[in-house]
N, C-alpha and C positions, 0 to 999 in steps of 0.2 A: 762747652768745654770738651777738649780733645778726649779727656781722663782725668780720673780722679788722683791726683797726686798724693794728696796725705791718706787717701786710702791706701793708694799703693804700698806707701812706705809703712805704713802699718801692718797690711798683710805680709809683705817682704819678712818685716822684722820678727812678724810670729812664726813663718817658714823657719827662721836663721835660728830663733831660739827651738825652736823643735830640733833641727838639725843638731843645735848645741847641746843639749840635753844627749843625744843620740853619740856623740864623739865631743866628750866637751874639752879635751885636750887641745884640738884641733881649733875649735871657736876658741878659747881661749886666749889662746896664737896668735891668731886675725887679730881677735880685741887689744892686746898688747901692740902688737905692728902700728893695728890702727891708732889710738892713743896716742902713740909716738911718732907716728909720721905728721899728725894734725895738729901738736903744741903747736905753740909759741916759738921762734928762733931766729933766724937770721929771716926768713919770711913769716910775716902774721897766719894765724891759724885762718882767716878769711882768706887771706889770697890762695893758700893752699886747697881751700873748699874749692876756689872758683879754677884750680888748677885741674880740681879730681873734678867737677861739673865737665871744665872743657876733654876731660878724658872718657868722661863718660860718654858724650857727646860724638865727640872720634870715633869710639870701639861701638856702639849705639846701642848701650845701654841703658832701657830707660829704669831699669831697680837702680841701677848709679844715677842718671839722673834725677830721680825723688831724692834719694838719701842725700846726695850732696845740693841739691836745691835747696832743701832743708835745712841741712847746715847752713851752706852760704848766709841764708835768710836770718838764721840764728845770732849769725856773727858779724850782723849788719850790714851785711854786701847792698850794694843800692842795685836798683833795676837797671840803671845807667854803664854799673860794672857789669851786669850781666850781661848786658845786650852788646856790651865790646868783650868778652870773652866769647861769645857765640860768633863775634864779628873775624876774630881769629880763627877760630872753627870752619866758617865757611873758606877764609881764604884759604886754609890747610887742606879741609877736608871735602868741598866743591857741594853739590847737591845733597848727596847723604847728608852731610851737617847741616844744609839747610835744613831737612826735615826734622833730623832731631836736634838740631836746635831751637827749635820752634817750640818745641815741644819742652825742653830745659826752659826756657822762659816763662810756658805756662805755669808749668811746675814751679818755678821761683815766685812768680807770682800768687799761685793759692798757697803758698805757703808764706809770704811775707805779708798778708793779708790778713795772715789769723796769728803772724806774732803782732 
């Protein structure tokens, strides 16, 4: 394995609450934005995941990639949608996205393994 994903997103998330502790106005913010950008609405709160995956994906971030692997996996994304959201990536994003989409697959997958 390339990397430990749910570690990642673990340690990420204890960085993010320390931060939020530190300026919790600010985390706050994020958490409302976030909440409301990932309901339910005219698109499901999974297709959304697998929007911020392939974004994540693009800008090559891999704390975006655990977190939104994560999600995805939470909200039933099958490996089949993931691997055509990375399939989009590369045509978008060329070699770069190969790699880290390689890498968001992993990541979906040790996380859809342990829900």
């Amino acid at each position: 394995m390339y990397k430990d994903w749910p570690q990642t997103a673990q340690d990420l998330s204890q960085l993010m609450q320390s931060f939020g502790k530190g300026h919790p106005e600010v985390a706050k913010g994020f958490m409302q934005l976030s909440k409301a950008a990932e309901k339910d609405g005219a698109l499901s709160a999974k297709d959304k995941e697998l929007m911020a995956l392939a974004i994540g994906v693009a800008i090559r971030c891999e704390g975006c990639i655990a977190f939104h692997a994560k999600a995805a996996a939470e909200y039933g994304a099958t490996r089949d949608e993931v691997l055509e959201t990375i399939g989009v990536c590369l045509y978008m994003g060329g070699g770069p996205s190969f790699v880290y989409g390689s890498q968001a697959l992993e990541a979906f997958d040790s996380f859809s393994q342990s829900a």
